[in-house]
C-alpha positions in Angstrom: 0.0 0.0 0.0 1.4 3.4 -1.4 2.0 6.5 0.8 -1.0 8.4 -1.3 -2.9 5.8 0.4 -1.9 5.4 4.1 -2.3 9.7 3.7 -6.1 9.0 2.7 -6.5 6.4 5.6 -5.0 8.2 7.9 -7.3 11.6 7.2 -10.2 9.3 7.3 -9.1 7.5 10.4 -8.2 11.2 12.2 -10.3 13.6 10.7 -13.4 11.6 10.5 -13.4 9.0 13.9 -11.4 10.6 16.7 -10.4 13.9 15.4 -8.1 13.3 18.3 -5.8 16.4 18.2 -7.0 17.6 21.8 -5.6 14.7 23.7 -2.8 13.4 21.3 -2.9 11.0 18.8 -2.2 7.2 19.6 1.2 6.1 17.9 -0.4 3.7 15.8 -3.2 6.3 14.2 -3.0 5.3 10.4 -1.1 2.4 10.7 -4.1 0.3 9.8 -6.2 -0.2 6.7 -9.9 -0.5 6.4 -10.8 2.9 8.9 -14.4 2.9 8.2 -14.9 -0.4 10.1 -14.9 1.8 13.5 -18.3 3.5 11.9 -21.5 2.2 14.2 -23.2 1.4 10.8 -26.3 -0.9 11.2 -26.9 -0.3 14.5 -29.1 3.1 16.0 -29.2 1.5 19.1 -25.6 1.2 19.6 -25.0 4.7 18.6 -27.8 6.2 20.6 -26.2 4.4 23.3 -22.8 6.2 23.6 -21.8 3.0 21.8 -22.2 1.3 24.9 -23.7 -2.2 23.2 -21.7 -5.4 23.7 -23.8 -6.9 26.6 -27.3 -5.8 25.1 -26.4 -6.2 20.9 -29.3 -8.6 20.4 -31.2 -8.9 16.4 -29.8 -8.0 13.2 -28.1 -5.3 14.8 -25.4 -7.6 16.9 -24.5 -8.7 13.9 -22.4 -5.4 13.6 -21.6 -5.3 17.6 -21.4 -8.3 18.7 -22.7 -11.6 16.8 -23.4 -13.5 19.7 -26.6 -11.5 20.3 -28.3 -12.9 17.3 -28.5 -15.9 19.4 -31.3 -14.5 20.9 -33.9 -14.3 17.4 -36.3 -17.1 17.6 -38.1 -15.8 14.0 -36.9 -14.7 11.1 -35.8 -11.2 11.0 -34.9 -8.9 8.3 -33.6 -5.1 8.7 -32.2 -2.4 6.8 -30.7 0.8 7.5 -29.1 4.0 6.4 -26.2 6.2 8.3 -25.5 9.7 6.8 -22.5 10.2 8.6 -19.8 13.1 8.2 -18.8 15.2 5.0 -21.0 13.4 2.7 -20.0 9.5 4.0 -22.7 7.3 3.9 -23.5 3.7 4.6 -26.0 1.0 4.0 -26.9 -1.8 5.4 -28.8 -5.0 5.6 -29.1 -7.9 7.9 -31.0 -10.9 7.7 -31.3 -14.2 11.1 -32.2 -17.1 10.2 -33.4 -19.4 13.3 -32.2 -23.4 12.4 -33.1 -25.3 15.6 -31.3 -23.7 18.2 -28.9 -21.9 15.7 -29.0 -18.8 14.1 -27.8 -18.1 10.9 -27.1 -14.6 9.7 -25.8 -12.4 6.7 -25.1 -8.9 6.8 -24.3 -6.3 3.8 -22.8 -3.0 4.2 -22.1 -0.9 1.5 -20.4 2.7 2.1 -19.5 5.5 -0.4 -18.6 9.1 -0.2 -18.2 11.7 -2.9 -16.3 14.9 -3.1 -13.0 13.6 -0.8 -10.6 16.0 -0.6 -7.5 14.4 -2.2 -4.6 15.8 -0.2 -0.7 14.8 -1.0 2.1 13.7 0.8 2.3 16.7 2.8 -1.4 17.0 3.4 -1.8 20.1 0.1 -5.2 19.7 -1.3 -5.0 18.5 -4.6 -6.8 19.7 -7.7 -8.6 16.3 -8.1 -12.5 16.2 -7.7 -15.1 13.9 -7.3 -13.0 11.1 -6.4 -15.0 8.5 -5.0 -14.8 6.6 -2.0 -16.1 3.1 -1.7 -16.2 -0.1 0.9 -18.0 -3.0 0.7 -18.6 -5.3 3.8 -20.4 -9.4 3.4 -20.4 -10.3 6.5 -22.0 -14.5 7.0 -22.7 -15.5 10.9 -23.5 -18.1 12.9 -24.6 -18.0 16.9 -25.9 -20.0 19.5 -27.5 -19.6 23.2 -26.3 -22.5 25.9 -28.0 -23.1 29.5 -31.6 -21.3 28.3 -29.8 -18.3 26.6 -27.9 -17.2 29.4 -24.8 -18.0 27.4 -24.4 -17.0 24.3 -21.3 -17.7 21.1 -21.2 -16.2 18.2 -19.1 -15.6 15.5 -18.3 -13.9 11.5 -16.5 -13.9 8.7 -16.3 -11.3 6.5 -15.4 -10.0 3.5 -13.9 -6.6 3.3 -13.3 -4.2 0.2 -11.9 -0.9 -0.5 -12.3 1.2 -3.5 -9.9 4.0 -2.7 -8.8 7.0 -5.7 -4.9 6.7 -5.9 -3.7 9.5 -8.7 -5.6 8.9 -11.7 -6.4 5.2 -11.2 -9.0 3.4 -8.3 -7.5 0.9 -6.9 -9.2 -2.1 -4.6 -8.0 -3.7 -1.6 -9.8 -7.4 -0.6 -9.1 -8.8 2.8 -10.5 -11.0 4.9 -11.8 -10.7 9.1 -13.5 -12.3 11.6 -15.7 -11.4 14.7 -15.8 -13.2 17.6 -18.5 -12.5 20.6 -19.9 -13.5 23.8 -22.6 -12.8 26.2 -23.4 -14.1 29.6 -26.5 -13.4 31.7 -25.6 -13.8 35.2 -29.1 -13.1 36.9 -31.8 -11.8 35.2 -30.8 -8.0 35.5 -27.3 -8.2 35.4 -25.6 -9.2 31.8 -21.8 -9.3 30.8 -20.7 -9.2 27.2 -17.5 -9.3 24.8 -16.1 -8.8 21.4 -12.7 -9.2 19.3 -13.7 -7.3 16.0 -11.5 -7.0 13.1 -10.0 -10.3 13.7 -7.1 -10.8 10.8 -3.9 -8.8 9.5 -3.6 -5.9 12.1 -1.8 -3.8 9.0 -5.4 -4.6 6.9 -8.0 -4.0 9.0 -8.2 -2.4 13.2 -8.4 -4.9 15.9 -10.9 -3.8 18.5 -11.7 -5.1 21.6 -14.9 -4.5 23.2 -15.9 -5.0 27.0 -19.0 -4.4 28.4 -21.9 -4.8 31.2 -25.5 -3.7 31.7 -28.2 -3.5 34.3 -31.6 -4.5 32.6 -34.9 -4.0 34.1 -38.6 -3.9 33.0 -38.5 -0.2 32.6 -34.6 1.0 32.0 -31.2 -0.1 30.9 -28.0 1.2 32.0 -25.2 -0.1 30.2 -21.1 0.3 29.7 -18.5 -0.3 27.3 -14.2 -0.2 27.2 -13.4 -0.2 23.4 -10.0 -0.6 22.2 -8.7 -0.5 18.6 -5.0 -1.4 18.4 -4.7 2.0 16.1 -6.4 4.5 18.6 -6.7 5.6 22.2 -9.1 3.4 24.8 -12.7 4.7 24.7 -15.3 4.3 26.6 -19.3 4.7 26.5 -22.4 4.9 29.3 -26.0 4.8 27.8 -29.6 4.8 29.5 -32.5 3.0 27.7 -36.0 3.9 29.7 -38.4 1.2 28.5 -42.2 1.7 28.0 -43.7 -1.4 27.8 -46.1 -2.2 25.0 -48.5 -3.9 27.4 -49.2 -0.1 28.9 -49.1 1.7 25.6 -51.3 -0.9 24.2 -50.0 0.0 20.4 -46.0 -0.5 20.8 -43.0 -0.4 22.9 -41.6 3.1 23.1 -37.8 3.5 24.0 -35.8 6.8 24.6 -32.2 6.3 24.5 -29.2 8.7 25.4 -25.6 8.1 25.8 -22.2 9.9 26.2 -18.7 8.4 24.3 -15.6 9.8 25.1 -14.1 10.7 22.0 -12.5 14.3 21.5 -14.6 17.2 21.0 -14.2 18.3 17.0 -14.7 22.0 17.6 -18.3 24.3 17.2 -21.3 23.0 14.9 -22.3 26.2 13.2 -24.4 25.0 10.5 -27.1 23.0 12.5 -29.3 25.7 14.6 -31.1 22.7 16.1 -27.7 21.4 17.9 -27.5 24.9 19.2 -30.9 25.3 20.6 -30.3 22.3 22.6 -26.3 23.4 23.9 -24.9 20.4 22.6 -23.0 22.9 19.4 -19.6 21.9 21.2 -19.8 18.7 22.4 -19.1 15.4 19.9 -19.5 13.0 23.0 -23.5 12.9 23.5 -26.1 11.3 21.6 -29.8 10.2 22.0 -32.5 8.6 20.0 -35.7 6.7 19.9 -37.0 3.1 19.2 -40.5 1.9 18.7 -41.4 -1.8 18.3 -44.8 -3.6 17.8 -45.1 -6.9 18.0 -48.6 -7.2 16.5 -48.4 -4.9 13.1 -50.4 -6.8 10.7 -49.1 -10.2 12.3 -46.2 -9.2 11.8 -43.5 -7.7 14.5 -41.9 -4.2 13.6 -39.3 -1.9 14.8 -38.1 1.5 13.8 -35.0 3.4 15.7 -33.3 6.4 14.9 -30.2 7.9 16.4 -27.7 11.3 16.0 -25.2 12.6 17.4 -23.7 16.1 17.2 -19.8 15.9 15.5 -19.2 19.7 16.2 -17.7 21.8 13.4 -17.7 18.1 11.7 -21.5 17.9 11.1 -24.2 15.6 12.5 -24.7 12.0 12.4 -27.4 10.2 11.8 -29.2 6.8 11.3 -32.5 4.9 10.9 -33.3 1.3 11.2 -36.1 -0.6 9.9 -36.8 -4.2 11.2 -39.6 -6.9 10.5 -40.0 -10.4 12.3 -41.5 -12.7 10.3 
């Protein structure tokens, strides 16, 4: 891989994930291909959250947190969703379970592009090249299992990775291959543990996370924690607080509000979006909130729809939907 290159991951890895100039950048920022696999794509919940997901992931949505949530699906479930993240980077995703006995089966598809990248040199001087495209591709195929009435639960994927990244005057593609591995255990019924080696494969390729996490799960909240550690940033950390409305008191659907706080760097003022101001969060990139609502009866048929954002200061706003049918 060519020094244009590692530049390009490297501004994608820095200016776009951790934006880390604040508290220093880790030694090995840029040092590993395949950046955008930090990005929470295909899961609202997770982002909503403060990131805070590895003991709760459970649905289509583990299947991008941690697999060994799908364990849980005891239909078939089917979701899709779409992530406008920062200067004009997009993703989109779908995830389908499959229940065989007491296995689940699942297959995810992520596909990410953004247009307009700045093309910048050796030296970081913007270049007079426009419109260069960036593209990913992500097939991810998964398999899980719960042990001792689901208070265990294994799961793992393989995936297939691809890059389309603009080098000069040619786009060049980079294929590699990762893996997942997961875990959750449910201790007592309100207390859950959970884990996750992401990015499994050649640390150079792709950024080897750990994720370690716990929650506190009741009829009416969630509180939950994650450690997060990519070999090619800083240790994170994330806190997020579900509050449940159960659909037996709303009678139509479950209703959940979720907020959560990560600790990335803050990425300066958001000028652009006066809704960010209104609510004071124009200089913080460490909160974000969002919504779910579930039905389990919508014309037989059970249904979910989340949504998440989160301020990025003078980087923008992310944010994602998710839409989810049991059948």
């Amino acid at each position: 891989m060519n020094i244009r290159i590692k530049v390009l991951i490297a501004c994608l890895t820095v200016g776009l994930l951790s934006a880390g100039a604040q508290a220093g950048i880790n030694s090995n920022a840029g040092t590993s291909a395949s950046a955008f696999l930090k990005i929470d794509a295909g899961s609202p919940r997770a982002q909503a959250l403060g990131n805070a997901y590895v003991s709760i992931a459970d649905g289509p949505e583990a299947l991008f947190w941690n697999p060994a949530g799908a364990a849980s699906a005891t239909t078939r479930e089917l979701q899709f969703a779409y992530l406008d993240y920062l200067q004009g980077y997009k993703a989109r995703t779908l995830a389908y379970l499959q229940p065989i006995g007491k296995t689940i089966i699942g297959i995810t598809l992520n596909y990410m592009d953004m247009d307009d990248f700045d093309f910048r040199d050796e030296i970081a001087q913007k270049q007079p090249e426009i419109g260069a495209p960036v593209q990913n591709f992500v097939g991810g195929l998964s398999i899980a299992r719960g042990f001792f009435n689901q208070k265990l639960q294994l799961g793992g994927t393989a995936k297939y990775i691809t890059e389309k990244l603009y080098n000069g005057s040619t786009n060049n593609h980079y294929d590699n291959v990762g893996f997942d591995v997961g875990a959750k255990l449910r201790l007592i019924n309100w207390l859950g543990l959970g884990g996750a080696i992401v990015n499994i494969g050649d640390k150079e390729e792709m950024p080897r996370g750990l994720r370690l996490g716990a929650d506190i799960n009741t009829r009416y909240f969630t509180v939950s924690g994650e450690y997060m550690k990519y070999r090619d940033d800083n240790a994170r950390y994330g806190v997020g607080l579900e509050v449940h409305i159960p659909e037996d008191l709303l009678q139509v659907a479950r209703f959940d509000v979720r907020i959560g706080y990560y600790s990335r760097e803050n990425t300066g003022v958001n000028t652009s979006d006066d809704w960010v101001k209104g609510v004071g969060l124009q200089e913080t990139s460490k909160v974000s909130f969002g919504f779910g609502l579930y039905s389990s009866e919508l014309f037989g048929y059970g249904a979910s729809i989340d949504y998440a954002v989160t301020p990025f200061g003078a980087l923008g706003t992310s944010q994602q939907i998710a839409l989810a049918i049991q059948f």
